[in-house]
C-alpha positions in Angstrom: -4.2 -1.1 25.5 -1.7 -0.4 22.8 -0.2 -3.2 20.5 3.0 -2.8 22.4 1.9 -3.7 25.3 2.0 -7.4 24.2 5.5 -6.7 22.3 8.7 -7.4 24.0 10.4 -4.6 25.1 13.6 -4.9 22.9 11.4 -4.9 19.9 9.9 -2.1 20.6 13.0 -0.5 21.6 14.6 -1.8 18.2 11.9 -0.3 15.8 12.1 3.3 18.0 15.4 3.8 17.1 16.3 7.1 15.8 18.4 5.3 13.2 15.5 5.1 10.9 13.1 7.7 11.8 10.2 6.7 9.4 9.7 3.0 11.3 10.3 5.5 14.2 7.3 7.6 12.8 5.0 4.8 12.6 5.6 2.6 15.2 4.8 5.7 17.5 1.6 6.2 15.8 0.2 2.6 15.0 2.0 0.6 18.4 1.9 2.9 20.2 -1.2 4.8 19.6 0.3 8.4 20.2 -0.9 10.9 18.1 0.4 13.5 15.4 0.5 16.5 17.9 2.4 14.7 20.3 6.3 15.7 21.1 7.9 12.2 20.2 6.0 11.7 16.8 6.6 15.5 15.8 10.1 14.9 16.3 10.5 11.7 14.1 8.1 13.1 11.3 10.9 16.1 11.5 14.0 13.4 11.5 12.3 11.7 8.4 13.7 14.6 6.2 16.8 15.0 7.5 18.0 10.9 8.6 18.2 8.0 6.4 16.8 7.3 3.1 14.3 10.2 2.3 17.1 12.5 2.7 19.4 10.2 0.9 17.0 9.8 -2.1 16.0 13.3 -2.7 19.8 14.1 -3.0 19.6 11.9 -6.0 16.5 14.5 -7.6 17.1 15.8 -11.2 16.6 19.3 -11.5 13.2 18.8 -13.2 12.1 16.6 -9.7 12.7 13.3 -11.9 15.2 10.6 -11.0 17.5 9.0 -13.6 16.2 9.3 -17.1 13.0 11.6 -17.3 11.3 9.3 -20.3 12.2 6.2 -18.3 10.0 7.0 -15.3 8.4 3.7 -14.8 10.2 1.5 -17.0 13.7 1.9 -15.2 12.9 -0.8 -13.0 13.4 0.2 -9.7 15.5 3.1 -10.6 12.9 5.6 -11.9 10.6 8.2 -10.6 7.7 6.0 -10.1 9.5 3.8 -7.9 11.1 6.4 -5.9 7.6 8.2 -5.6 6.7 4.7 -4.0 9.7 4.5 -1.1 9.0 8.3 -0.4 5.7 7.5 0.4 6.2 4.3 2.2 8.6 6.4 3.9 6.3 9.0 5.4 8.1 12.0 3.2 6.6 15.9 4.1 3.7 16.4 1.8 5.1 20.1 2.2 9.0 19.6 0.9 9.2 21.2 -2.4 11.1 18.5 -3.7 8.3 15.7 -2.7 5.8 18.6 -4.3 8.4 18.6 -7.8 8.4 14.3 -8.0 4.7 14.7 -7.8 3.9 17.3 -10.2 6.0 15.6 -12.7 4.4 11.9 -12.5 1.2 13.6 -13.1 2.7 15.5 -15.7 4.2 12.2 -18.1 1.9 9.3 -16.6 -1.6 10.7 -16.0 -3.5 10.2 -18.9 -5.6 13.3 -19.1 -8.9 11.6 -20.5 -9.5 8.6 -17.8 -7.3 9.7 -15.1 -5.2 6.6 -14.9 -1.6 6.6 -14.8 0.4 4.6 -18.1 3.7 3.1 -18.2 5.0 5.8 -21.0 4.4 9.9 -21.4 2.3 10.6 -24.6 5.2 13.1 -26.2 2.9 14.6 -29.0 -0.4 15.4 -26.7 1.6 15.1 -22.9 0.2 13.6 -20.1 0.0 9.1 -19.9 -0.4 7.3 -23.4 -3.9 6.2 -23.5 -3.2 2.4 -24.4 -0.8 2.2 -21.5 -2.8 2.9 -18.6 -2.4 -0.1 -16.4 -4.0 -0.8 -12.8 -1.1 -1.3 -10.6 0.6 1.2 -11.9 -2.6 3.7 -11.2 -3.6 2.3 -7.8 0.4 2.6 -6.7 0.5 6.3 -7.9 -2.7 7.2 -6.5 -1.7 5.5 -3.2 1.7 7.7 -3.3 -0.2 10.7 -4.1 -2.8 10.4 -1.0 -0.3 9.9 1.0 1.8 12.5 0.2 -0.8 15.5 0.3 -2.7 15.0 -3.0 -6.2 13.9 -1.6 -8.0 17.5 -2.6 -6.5 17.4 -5.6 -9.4 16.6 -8.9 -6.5 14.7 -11.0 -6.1 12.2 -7.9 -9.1 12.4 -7.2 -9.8 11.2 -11.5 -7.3 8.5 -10.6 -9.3 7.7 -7.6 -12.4 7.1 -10.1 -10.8 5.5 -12.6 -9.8 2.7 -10.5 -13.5 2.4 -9.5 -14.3 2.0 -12.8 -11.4 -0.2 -14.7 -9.7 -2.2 -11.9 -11.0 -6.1 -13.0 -12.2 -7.5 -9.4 -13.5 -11.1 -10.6 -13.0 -14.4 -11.3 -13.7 -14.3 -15.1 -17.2 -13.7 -14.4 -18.4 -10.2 -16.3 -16.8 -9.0 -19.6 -15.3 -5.5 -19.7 -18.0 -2.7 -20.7 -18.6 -1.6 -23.7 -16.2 0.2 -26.1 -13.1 -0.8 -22.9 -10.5 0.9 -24.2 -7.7 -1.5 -22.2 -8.9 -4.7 -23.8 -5.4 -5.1 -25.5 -3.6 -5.9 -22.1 -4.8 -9.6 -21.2 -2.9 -9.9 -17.9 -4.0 -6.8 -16.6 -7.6 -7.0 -18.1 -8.3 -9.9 -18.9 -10.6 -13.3 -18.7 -9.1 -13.4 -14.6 -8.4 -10.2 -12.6 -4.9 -9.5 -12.3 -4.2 -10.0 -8.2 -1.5 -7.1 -8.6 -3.7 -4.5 -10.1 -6.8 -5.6 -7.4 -4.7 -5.5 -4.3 -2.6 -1.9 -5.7 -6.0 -0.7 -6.3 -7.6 -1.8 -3.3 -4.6 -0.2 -1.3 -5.5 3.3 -2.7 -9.0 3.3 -2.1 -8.3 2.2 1.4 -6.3 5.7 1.7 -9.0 7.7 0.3 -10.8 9.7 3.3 -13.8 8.2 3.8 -15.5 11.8 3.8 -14.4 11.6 -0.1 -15.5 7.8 -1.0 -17.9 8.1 -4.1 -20.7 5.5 -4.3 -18.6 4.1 -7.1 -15.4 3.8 -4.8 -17.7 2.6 -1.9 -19.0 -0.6 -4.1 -15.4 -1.1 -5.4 -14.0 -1.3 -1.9 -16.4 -3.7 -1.1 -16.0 -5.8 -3.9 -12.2 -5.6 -4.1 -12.3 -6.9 -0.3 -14.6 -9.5 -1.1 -12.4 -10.4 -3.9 -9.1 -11.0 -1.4 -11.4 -12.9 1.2 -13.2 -15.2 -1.7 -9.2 -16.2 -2.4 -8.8 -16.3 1.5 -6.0 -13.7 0.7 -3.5 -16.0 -1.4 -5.2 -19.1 -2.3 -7.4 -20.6 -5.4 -10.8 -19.5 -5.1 -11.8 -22.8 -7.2 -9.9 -24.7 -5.3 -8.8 -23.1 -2.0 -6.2 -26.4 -1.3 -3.9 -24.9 -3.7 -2.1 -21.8 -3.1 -2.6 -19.1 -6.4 0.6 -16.6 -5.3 3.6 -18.8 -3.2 5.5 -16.1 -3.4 3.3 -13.9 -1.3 4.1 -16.0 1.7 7.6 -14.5 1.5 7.4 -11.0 2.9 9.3 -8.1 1.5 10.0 -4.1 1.5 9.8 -2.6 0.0 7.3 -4.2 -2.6 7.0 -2.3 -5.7 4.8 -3.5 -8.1 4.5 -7.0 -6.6 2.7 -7.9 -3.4 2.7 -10.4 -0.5 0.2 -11.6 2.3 1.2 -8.8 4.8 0.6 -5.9 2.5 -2.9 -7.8 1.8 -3.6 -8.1 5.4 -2.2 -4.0 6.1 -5.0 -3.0 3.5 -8.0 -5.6 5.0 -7.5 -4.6 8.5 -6.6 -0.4 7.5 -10.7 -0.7 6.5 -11.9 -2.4 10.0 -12.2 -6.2 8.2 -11.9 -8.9 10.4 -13.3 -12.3 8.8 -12.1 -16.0 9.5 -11.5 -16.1 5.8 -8.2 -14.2 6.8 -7.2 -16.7 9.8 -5.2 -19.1 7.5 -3.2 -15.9 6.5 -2.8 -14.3 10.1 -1.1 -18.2 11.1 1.2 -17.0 8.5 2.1 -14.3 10.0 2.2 -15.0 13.4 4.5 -18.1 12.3 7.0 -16.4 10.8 8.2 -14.3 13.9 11.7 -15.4 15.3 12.2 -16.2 18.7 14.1 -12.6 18.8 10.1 -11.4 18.5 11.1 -10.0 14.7 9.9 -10.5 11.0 13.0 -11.6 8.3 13.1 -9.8 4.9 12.9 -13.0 2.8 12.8 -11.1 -0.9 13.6 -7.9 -2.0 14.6 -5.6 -4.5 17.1 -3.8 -2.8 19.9 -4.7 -4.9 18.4 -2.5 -7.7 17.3 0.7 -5.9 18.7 4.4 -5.6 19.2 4.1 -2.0 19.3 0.2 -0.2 16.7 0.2 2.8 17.7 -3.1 4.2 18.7 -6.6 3.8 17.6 -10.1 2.5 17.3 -12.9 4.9 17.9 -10.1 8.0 15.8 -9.3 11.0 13.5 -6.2 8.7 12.3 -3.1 10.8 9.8 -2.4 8.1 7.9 -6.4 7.9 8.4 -6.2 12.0 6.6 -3.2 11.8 4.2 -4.4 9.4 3.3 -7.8 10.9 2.7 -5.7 14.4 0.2 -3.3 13.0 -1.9 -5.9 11.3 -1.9 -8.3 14.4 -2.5 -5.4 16.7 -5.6 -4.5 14.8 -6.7 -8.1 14.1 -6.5 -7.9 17.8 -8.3 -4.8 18.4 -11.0 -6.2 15.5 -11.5 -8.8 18.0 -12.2 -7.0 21.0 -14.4 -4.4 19.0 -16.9 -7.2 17.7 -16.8 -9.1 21.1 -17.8 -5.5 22.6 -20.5 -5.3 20.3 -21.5 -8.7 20.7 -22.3 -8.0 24.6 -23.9 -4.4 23.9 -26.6 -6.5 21.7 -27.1 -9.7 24.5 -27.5 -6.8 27.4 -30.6 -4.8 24.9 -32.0 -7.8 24.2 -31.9 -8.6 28.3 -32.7 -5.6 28.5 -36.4 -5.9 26.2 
């Protein structure tokens, strides 16, 4: 059974529409359940280049594969190249498009710092590559997470920034002090006496994408503690105090989400690595309450008034959160039935004995 065979047929016939090719691209492959080589999702993965806001975007490319000013990359919020790396990725952009290949290059030309391997906020001019001291974690996990997904996996500078955020990301409550000699100390929000809930869940997102053929014990033991991490919190609560609610704003969904983050993206990343746990239950109520009667997901916040190329509209039925809300309940779902399978496999052995 695929998840849209509980999903109302205008729904499904809503996100399919050619009109946006990459919800097109994903819904075939996550609702669905139809795979790359099939004739529907080769077609949409085609469209994504040529309809809508990839296209659109890459029209706006500098010649030097940047996007407004080249030594503003991250700090032109959300009109830079960092940004834009984001919403290609998101979008499903070709790995192969030599213009996707340019963007790339360049953010791991100015923002990878060429010691560590994580990614900082400004180029070092006088030695090139990311200035040391501003290496930050959801700047690294979001960069590593664009670079995965748009064809960097093999690569050994992702695969530094896959490392470094195994080795730096903060994922506690206060509880252990930075190793020795930590050469971040400086930035107490990101690692300081609490982890940072941005950098853990941007960091956790990218590990999620690494193939699991290329998980290092190191990026093993950080997915699991990461995880543990969002499930201590119950996903957006107070782990002290799990009456009081440590992020309201991540109960108001958005796309796309930049450097900030909400309960869905948290539950997209929890469920991408098979978790299923009732800690999560108060956060799947969540979701499942915030479908219309129309079956769709509003966009309640976004940053769209400040982007290169507007995706969609605040307060309006969102294609992208629809899309979103249906993959994680269709594999909380599928969770389900997996562990109930198991669950009978182990009563019929032990019948069995």
């Amino acid at each position: 059974m695929t998840v849209t065979d509980s999903v109302p047929d205008k729904v499904t016939d809503w996100l399919l529409e050619e009109s946006n090719p990459s919800v097109r691209y994903f819904a075939l492959t996550r609702l669905k359940g139809l795979s790359e080589r099939h004739r529907d999702v080769k077609r949409a993965r085609q469209a994504i280049m040529e309809v809508g806001v990839v296209p659109k975007l890459l029209a706006l490319q500098q010649p030097g594969g940047f996007w407004g000013r080249a030594d503003r990359f991250y700090h032109d919020k959300y009109r830079g190249t960092v940004w834009q790396l984001l919403v290609l990725a998101e979008h499903g952009a070709s790995p192969d498009d030599p213009r996707v290949i340019q963007a790339c290059e360049f953010i791991l030309e100015k923002s990878q710092d060429r010691s560590t391997g994580g990614f900082a906020m400004n180029e070092a001019v006088r030695t090139g590559g990311g200035r040391p001291r501003e290496v930050i974690p959801c700047l690294t996990g979001n960069m590593v997470w664009s670079l995965l997904r748009l064809g960097y996996a093999g690569d050994p500078r992702v695969q530094d920034g896959i490392e470094w955020l195994a080795k730096y990301v903060r994922i506690d409550d206060g509880k252990s002090t930075p190793p020795p000699g930590f050469a971040y100390s400086h930035w107490e929000m990101c690692y300081g006496r609490h982890a940072c809930f941005m950098g853990v869940v941007k960091g956790l997102k990218a590990l999620a994408e690494v193939p699991v053929a290329l998980r290092s014990p190191a990026v093993r033991r950080s997915i699991r503690n990461g995880a543990e991490f969002m499930l201590q919190h119950h996903v957006f609560k107070r782990s002290h105090d799990l009456r009081r609610v440590a992020k309201p704003g991540w109960r108001r969904f958005s796309f796309p989400l930049m450097w900030c983050s909400d309960v869905l993206e948290v539950l997209l990343v929890l469920t991408q690595l098979g978790i299923r746990d009732q800690r999560m239950q108060e956060a799947i109520d969540l979701v499942v309450s915030k479908q219309d009667d129309d079956g769709r997901w509003r966009l309640d916040e976004t940053v769209n008034d400040r982007v290169l190329v507007r995706i969609e509209s605040r307060g309006q039925a969102s294609k992208w959160v629809t899309l979103h809300a249906l993959t994680v309940l269709g594999r909380w779902q599928e969770l389900a039935r997996g562990a109930a399978t198991k669950r009978r496999a182990r009563t019929d052995r032990h019948r069995a004995n």
